[in-house]
C-alpha positions as CSV (number, residue, x, y, z in Angstrom):
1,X,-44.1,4.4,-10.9
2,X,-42.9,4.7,-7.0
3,X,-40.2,2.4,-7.7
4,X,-38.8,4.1,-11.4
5,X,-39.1,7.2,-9.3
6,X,-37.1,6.2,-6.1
7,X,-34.1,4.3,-8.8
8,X,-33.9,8.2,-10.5
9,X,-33.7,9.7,-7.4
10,X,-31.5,7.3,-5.4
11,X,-29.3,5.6,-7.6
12,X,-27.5,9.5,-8.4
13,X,-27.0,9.8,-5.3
14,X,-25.8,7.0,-3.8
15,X,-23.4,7.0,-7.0
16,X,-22.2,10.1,-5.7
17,X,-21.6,9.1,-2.4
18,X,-19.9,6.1,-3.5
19,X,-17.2,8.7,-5.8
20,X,-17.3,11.0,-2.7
21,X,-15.9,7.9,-0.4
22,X,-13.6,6.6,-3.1
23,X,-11.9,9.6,-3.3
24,X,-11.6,10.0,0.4
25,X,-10.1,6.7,0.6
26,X,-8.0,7.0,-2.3
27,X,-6.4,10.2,-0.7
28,X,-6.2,9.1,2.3
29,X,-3.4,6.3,0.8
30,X,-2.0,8.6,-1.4
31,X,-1.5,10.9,1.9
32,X,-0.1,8.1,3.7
33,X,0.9,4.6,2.5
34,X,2.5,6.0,-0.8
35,X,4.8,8.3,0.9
36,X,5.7,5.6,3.3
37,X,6.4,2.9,0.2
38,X,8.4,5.7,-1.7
39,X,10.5,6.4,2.1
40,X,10.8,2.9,2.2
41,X,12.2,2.0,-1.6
42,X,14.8,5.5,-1.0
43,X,16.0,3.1,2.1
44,X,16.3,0.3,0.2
45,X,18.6,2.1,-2.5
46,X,20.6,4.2,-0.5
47,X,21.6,0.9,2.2
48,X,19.5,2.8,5.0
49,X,17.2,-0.1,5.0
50,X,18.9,-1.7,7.9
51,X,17.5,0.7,10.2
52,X,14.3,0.3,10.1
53,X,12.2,-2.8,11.2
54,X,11.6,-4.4,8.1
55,X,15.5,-4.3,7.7
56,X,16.5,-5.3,11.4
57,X,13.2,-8.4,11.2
58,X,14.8,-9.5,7.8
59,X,18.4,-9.5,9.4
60,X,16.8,-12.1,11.7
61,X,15.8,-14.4,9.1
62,X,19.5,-14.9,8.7
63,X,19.6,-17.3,11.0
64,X,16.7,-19.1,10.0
65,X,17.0,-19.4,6.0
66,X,19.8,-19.5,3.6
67,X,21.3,-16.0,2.3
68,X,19.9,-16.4,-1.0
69,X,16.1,-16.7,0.5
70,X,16.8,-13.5,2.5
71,X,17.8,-12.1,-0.7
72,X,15.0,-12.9,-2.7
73,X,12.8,-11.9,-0.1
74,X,14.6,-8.1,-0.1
75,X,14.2,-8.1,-3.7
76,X,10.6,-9.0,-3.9
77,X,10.1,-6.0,-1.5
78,X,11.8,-3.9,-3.5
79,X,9.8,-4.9,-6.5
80,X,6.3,-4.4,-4.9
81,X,7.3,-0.7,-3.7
82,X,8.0,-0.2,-7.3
């Protein structure tokens, strides 16, 4: 009986404050890594991209791997901000 008791008392709320965390958490990125991925992708398509550190670290890769790598590698950025 303790037990049944303690799993219909505890088990709504710790339900709830898993929701109540969740939704924290999942503001929290909206409020902040979303806006930066959508700044980021606007970059990419109007050529700003350069600017920033992502651009001026994948300019350095120039050196290091052929133009078509470097090229892939801006495109699969582009598609994970999508």
């Amino acid at each position: 009986m303790p037990s049944t008791l303690a799993i219909l008392v505890g088990l709504p709320i710790l339900l709830s404050l898993i929701f109540i965390l969740s939704e924290r958490s999942l503001q929290s990125w909206l409020g902040s890594k979303l806006d930066k991925d959508i700044e980021l992708l606007e970059m990419i398509s109007t050529g700003r991209f350069a600017e920033t550190r992502a651009g001026s670290y994948l300019r350095s890769l120039r050196h290091s791997f052929p133009p078509e790598l470097v090229g892939d590698m801006l495109c699969l950025l582009h598609l994970s901000l999508e």
